[in-house]
N, CA and C atoms as a LAMMPS dump frame, in Angstrom:
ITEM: TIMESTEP
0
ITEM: NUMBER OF ATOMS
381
ITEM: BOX BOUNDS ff ff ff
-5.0000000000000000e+02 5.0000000000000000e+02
-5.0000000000000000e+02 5.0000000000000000e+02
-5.0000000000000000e+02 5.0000000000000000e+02
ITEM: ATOMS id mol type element x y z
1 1 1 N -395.932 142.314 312.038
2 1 2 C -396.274 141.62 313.249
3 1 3 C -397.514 142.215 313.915
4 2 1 N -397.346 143.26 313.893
5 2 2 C -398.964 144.138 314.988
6 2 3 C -399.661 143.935 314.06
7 3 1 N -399.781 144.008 312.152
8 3 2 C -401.121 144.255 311.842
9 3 3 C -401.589 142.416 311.946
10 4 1 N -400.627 141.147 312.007
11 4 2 C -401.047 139.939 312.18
12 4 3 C -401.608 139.933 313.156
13 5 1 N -401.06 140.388 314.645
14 5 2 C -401.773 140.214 315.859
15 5 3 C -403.266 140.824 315.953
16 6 1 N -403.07 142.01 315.433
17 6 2 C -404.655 142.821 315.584
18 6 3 C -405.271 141.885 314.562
19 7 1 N -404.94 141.358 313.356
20 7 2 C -406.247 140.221 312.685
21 7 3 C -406.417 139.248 313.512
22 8 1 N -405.473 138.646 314.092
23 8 2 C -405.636 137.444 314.975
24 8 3 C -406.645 137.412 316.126
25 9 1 N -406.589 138.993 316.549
26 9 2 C -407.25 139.146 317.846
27 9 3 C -408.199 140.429 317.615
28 10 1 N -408.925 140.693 316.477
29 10 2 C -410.306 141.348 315.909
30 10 3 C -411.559 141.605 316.671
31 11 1 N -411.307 140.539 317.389
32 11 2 C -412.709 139.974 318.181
33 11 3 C -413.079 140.795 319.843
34 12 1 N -411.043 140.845 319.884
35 12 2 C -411.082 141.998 321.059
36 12 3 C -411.255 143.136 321.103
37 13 1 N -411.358 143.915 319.647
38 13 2 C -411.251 145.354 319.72
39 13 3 C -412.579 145.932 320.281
40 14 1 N -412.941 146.849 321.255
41 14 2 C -414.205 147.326 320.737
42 14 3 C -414.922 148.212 320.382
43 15 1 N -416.078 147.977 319.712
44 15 2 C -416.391 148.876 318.794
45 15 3 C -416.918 149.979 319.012
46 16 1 N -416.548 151.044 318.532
47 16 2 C -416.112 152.828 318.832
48 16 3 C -415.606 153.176 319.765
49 17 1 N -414.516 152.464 320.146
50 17 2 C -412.648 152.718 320.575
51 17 3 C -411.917 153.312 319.548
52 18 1 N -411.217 153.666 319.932
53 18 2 C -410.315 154.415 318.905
54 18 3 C -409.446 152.964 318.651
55 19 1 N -408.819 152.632 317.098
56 19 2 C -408.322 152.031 316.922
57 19 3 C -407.13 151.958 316.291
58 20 1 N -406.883 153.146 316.37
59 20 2 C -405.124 153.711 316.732
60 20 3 C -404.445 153.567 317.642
61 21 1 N -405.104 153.657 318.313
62 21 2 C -404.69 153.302 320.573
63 21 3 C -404.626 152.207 320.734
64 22 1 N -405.753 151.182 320.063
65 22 2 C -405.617 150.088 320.309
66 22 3 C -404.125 148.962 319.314
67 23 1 N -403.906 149.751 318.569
68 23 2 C -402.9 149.461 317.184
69 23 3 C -401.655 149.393 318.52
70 24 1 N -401.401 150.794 318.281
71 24 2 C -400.212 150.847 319.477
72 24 3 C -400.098 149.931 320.491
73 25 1 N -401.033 149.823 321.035
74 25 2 C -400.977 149.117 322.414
75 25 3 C -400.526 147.798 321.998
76 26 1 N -400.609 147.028 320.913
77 26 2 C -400.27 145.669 320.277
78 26 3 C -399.157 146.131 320.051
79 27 1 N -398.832 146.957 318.848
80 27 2 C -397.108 147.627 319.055
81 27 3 C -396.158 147.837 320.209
82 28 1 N -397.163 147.99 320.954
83 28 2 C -396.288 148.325 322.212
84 28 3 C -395.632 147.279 322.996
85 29 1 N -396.65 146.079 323.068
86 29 2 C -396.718 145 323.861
87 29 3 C -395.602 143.985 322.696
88 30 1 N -395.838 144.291 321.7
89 30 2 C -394.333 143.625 320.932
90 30 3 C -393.449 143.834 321.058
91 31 1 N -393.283 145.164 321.029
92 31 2 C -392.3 145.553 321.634
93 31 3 C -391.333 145.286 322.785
94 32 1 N -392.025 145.808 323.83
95 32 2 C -391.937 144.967 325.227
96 32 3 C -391.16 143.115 325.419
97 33 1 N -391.994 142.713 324.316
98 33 2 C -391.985 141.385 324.284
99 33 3 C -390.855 140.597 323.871
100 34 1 N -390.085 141.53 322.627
101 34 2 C -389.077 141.233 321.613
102 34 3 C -388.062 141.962 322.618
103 35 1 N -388.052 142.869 323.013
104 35 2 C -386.703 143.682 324.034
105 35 3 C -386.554 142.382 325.015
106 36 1 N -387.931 141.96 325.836
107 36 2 C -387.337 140.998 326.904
108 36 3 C -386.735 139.525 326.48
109 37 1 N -387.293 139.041 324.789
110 37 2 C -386.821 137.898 324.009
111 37 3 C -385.368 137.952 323.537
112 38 1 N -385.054 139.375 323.517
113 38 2 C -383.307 139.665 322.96
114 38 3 C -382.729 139.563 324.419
115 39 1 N -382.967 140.207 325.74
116 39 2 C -382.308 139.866 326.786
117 39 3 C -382.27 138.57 327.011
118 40 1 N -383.32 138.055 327.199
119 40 2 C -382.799 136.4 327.746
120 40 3 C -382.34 136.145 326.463
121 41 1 N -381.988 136.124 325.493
122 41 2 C -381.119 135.284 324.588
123 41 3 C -379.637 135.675 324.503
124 42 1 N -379.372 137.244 325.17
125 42 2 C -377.784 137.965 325.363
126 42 3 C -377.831 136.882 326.475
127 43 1 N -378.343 136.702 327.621
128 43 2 C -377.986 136.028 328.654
129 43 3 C -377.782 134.647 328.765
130 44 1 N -378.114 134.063 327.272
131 44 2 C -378.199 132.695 327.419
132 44 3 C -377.545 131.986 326.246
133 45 1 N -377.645 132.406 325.093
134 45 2 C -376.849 132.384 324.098
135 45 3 C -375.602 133.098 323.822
136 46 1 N -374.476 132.949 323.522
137 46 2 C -373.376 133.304 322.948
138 46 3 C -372.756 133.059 321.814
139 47 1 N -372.102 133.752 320.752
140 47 2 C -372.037 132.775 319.169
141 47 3 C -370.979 132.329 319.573
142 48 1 N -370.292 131.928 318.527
143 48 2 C -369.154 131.053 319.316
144 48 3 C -367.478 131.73 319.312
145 49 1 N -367.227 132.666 317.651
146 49 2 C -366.306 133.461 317.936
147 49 3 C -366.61 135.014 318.927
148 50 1 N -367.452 135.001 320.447
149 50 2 C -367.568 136.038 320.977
150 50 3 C -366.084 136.074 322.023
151 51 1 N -365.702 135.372 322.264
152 51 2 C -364.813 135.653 322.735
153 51 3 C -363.05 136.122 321.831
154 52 1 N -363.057 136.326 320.746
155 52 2 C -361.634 136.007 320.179
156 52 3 C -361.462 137.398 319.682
157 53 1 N -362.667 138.707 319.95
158 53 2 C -362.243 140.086 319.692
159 53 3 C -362.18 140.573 321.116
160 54 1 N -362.203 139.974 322.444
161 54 2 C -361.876 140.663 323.371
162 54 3 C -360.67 141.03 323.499
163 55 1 N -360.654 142.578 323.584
164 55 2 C -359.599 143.418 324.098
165 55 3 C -358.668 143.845 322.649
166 56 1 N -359.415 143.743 321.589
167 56 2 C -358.772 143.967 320.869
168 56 3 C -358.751 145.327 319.903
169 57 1 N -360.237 146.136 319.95
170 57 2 C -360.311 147.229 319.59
171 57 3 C -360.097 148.072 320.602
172 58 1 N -359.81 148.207 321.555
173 58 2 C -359.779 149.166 322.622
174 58 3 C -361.189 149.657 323.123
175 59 1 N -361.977 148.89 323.107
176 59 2 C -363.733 149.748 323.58
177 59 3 C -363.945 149.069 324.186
178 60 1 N -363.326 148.46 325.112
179 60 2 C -363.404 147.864 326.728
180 60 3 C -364.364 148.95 327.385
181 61 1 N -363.555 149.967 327.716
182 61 2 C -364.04 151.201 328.732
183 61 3 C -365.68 151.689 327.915
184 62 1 N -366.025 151.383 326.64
185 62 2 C -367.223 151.916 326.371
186 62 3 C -368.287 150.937 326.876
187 63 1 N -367.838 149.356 326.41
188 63 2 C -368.506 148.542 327.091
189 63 3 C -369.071 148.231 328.273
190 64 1 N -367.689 149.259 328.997
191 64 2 C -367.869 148.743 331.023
192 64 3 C -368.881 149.731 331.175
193 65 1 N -369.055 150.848 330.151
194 65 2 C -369.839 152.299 330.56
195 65 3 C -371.398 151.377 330.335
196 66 1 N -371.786 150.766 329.359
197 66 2 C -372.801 150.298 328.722
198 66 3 C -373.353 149.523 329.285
199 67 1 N -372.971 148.893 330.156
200 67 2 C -372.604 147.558 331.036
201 67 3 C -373.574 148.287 332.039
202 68 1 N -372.793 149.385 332.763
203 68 2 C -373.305 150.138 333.754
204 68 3 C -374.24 151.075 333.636
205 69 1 N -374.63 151.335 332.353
206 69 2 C -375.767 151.942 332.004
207 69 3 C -376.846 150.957 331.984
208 70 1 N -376.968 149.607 331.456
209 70 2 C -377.834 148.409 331.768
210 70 3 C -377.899 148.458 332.81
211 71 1 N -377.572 148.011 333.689
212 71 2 C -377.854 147.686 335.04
213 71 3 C -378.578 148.758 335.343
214 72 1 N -378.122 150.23 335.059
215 72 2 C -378.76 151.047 335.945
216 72 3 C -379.801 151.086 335.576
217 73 1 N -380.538 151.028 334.13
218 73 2 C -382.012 151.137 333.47
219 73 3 C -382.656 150.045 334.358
220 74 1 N -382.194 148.785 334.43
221 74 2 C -382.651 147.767 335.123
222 74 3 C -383.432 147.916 336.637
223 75 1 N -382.768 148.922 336.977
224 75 2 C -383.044 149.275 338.587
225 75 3 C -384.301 150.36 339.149
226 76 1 N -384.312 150.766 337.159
227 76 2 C -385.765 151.953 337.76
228 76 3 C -387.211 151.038 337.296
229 77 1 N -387.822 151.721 337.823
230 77 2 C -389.299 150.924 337.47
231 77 3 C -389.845 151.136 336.162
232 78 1 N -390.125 150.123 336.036
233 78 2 C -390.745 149.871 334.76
234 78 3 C -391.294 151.033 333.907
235 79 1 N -392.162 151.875 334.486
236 79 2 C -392.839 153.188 333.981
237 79 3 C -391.773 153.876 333.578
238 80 1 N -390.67 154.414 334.36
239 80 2 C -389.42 155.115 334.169
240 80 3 C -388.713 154.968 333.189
241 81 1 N -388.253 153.471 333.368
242 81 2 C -387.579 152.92 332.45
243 81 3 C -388.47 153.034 330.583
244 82 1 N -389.273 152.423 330.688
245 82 2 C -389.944 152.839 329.637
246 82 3 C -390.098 154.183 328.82
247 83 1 N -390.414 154.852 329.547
248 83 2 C -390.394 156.711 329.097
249 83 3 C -389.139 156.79 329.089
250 84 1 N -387.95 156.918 329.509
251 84 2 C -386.599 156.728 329.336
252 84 3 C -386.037 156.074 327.783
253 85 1 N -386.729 155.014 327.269
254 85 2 C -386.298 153.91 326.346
255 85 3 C -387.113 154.934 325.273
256 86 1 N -387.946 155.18 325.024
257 86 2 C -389.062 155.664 324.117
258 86 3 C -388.246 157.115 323.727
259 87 1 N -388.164 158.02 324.514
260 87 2 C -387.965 159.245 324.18
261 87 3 C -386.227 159.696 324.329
262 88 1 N -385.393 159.318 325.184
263 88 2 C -383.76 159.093 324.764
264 88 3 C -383.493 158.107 323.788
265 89 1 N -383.712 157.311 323.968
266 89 2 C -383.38 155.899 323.261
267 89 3 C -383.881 155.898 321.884
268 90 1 N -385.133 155.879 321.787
269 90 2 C -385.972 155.418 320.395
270 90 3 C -386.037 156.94 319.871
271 91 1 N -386.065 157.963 320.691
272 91 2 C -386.136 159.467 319.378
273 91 3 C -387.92 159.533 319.737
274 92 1 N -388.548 159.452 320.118
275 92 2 C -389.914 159.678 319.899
276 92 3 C -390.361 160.74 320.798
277 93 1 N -391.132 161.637 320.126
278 93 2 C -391.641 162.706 320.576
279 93 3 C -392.608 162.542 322.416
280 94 1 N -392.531 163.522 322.596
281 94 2 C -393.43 163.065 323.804
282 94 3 C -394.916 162.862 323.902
283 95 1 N -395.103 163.375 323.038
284 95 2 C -396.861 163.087 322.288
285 95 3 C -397.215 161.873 321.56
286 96 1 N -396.156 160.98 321.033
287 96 2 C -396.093 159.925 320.367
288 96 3 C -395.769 158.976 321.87
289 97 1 N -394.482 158.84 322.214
290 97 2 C -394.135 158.105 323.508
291 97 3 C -395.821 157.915 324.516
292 98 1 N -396.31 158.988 324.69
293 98 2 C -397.444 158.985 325.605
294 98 3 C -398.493 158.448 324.964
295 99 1 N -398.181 158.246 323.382
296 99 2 C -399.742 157.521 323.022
297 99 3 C -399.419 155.717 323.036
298 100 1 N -398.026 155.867 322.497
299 100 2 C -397.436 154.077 322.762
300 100 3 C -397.823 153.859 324.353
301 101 1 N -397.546 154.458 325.339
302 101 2 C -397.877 153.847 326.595
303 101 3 C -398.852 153.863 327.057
304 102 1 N -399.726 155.246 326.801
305 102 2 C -401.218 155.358 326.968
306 102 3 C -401.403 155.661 328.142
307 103 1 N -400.616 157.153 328.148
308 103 2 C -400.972 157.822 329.483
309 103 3 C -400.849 159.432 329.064
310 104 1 N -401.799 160.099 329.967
311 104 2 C -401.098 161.751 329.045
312 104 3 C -399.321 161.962 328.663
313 105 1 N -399.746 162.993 328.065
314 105 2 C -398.203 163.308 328.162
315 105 3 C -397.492 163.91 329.428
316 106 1 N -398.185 164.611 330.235
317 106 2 C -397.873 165.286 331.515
318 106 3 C -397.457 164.04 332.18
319 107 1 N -397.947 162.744 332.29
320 107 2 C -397.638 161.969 333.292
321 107 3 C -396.471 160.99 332.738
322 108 1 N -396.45 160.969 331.015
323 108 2 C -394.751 160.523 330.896
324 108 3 C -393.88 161.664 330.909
325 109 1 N -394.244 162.808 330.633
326 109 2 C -392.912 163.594 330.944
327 109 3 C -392.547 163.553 332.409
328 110 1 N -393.141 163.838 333.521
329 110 2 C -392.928 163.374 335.095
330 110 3 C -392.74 162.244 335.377
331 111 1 N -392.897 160.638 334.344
332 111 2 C -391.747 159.738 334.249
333 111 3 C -390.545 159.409 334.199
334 112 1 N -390.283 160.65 332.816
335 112 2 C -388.798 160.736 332.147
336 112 3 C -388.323 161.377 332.922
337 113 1 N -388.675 162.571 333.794
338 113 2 C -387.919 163.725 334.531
339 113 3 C -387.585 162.448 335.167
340 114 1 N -388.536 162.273 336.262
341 114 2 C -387.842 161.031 337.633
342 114 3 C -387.164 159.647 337.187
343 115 1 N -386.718 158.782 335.835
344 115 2 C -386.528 158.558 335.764
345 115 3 C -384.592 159.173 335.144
346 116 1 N -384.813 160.118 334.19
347 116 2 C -383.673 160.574 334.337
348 116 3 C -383.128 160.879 335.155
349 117 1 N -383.772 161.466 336.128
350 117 2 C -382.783 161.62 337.007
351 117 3 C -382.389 160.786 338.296
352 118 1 N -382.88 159.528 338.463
353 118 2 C -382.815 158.56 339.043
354 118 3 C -381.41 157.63 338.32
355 119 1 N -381.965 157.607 337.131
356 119 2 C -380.419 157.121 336.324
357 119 3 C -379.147 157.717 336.28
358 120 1 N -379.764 159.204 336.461
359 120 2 C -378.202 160.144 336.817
360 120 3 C -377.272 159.558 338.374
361 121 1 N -378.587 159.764 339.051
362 121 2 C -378.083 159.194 340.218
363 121 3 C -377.656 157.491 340.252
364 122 1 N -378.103 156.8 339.821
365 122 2 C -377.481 155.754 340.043
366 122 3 C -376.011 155.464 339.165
367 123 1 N -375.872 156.169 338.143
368 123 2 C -374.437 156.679 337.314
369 123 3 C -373.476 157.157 338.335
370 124 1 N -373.83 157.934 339.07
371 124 2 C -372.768 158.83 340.027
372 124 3 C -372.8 160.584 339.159
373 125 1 N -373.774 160.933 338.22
374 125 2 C -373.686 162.013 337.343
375 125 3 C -373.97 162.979 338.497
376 126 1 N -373.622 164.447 338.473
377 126 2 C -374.187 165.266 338.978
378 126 3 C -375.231 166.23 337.55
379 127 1 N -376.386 166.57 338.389
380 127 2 C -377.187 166.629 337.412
381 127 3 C -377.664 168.356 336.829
């Protein structure tokens, strides 16, 4: 998908930019793009046997946790949330995370700090 988009859109790169940065940044923005295309489709689509395993493995209580972990990602800002998703979530180093978003690393790690711990707090965690 990114190396179609970067042929598609060639014309934008420019020339003696780094074009690794610019790679990512198309990666990134797919990214972005496909996470918000799977939410509205959890929210809008349902298959049709989703209802006929409720309550039947016992992972109610993991769900309600998961449930409440969504919402709470939902509630930090975008920057937060992002550095949050990248480096808990996806495993990516903080030198990698900071080149997908394209900011030093000093300023996503002082993302992730305030965002972790914004999510602690909205959990009820003591931190």
């Amino acid at each position: 998908m990114t190396i179609e988009r970067a042929l598609a859109n060639r014309s934008k790169w420019a020339k003696g930019t780094r074009l690794d940065s610019w790679m990512y940044r198309i990666m990134r923005n797919i990214w972005i793009d496909e996470g918000r295309k799977q939410t509205r489709s959890r929210q809008t689509f349902v298959i049709e046997d989703a209802g006929s395993g409720v309550g039947g493995d016992g992972a109610q209580e993991a769900s309600v946790e998961l449930s409440n972990i969504d919402r709470a990602m939902q509630k930090l800002p975008e920057d937060q949330r992002e550095a949050v998703l990248l480096v808990m979530v996806e495993g990516y180093a903080y030198k990698e995370a900071a080149e997908i978003v394209g900011c030093p690393v000093g300023t996503l790690n002082s993302r992730l700090v305030r965002g972790r711990d914004a999510l602690m707090g909205l959990l009820g965690e003591v931190g």
